[in-house]
C-alpha positions as CSV (number, residue, x, y, z in Angstrom):
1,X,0.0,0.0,0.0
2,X,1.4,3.5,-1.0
3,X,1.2,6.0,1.3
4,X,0.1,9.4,0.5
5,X,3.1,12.3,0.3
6,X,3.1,14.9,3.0
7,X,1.9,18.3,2.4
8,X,4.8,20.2,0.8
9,X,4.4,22.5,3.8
10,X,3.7,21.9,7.7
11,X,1.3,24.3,7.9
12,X,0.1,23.1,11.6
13,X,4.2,23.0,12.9
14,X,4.4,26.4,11.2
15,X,1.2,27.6,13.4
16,X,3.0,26.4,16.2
17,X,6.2,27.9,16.1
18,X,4.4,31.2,15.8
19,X,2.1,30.6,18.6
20,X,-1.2,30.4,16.3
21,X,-0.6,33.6,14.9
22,X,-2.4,33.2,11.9
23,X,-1.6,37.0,10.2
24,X,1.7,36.4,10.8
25,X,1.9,32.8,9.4
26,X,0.4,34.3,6.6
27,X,2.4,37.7,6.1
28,X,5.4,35.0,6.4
29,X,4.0,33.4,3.6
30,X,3.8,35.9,1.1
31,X,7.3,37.1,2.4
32,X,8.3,33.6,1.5
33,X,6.6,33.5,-1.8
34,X,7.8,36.8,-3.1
35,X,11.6,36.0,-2.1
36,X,11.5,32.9,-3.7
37,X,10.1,33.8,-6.9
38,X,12.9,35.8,-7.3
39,X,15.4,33.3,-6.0
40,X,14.4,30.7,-8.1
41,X,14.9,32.5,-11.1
42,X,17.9,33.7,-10.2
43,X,19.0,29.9,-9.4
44,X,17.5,28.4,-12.3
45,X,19.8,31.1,-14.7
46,X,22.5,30.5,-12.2
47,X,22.3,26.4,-13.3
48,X,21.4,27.1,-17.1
49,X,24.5,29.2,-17.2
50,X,26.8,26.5,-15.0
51,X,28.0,29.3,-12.4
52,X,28.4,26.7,-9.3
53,X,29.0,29.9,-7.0
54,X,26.0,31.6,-7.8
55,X,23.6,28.3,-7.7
56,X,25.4,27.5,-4.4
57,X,24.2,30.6,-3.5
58,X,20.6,31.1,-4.2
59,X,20.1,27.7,-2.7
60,X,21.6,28.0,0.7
61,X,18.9,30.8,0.7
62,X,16.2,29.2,-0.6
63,X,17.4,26.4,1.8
64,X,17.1,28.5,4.7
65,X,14.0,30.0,3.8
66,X,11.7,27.0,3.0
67,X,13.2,25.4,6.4
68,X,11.8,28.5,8.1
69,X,8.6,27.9,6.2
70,X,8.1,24.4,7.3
71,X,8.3,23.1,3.5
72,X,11.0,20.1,4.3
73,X,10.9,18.8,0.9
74,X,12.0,21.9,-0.8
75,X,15.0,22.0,1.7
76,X,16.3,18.6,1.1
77,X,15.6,19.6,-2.7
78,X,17.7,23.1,-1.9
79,X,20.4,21.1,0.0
80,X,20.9,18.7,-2.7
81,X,21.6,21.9,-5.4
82,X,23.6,23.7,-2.8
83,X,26.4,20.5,-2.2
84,X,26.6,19.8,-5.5
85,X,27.2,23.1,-6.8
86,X,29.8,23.5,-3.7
87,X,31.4,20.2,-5.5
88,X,31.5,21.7,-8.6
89,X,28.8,18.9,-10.3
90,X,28.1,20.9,-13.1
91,X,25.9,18.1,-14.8
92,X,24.0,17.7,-12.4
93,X,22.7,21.6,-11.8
94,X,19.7,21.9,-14.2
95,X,18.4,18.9,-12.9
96,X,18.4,19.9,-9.5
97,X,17.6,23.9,-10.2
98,X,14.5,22.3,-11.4
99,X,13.5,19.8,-8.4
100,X,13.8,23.0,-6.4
101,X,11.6,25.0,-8.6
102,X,9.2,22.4,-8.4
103,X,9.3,22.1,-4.9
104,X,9.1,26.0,-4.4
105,X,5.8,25.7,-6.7
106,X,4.4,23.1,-4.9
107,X,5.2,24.8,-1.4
108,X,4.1,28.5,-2.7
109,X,0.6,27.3,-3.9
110,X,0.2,24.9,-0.2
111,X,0.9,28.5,1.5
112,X,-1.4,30.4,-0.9
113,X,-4.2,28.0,-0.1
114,X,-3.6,28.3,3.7
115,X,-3.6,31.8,4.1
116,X,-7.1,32.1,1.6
């Protein structure tokens, strides 16, 4: 039997941490959101262009951010870009770059539902 994924954020830990404060859960949200949009494209050109430094970069920040979010899977994804890039794995940076913008997607539209 397959079990179902987790939510691509932990929206009840994330209530939590912030005492229930539902405006701010939310205002952290869109912070979140905004940041990464323009992260992940930053990242993305960062990997398309092969500039380890950069992707390396972007993805300790995108790292940090979804881990303050409560969106694990986007921080393994982000910790997986970041350590390769630090190695220098050129061939693998798209691929990556691309889990984590899929990840970022899936986390952004979980938030966006929560704080409707």
């Amino acid at each position: 039997m397959h079990s179902p994924s987790p939510p691509p954020v932990d929206w009840a830990r994330l209530l939590d941490i912030l005492d229930q404060d539902r405006a701010a859960a939310c205002e952290l949200a869109q912070v979140f959101i905004e940041m990464g949009v323009q992260a992940v494209q930053e990242m993305m050109a960062a990997a398309e262009q092969q500039d380890c430094e950069t992707a390396a970069k972007r993805a300790h920040k995108l790292k940090g951010a979804s881990a303050s979010i409560q969106a694990p899977a986007m921080a393994a994804a982000s910790s997986r870009l970041e350590l390769a890039a630090r190695d220098g794995q050129t061939e693998l940076l798209a691929g990556l770059a691309q889990d984590v913008k899929l990840e970022f997607e899936r986390a952004a539209e979980c938030l966006r539902a929560f704080a409707a």
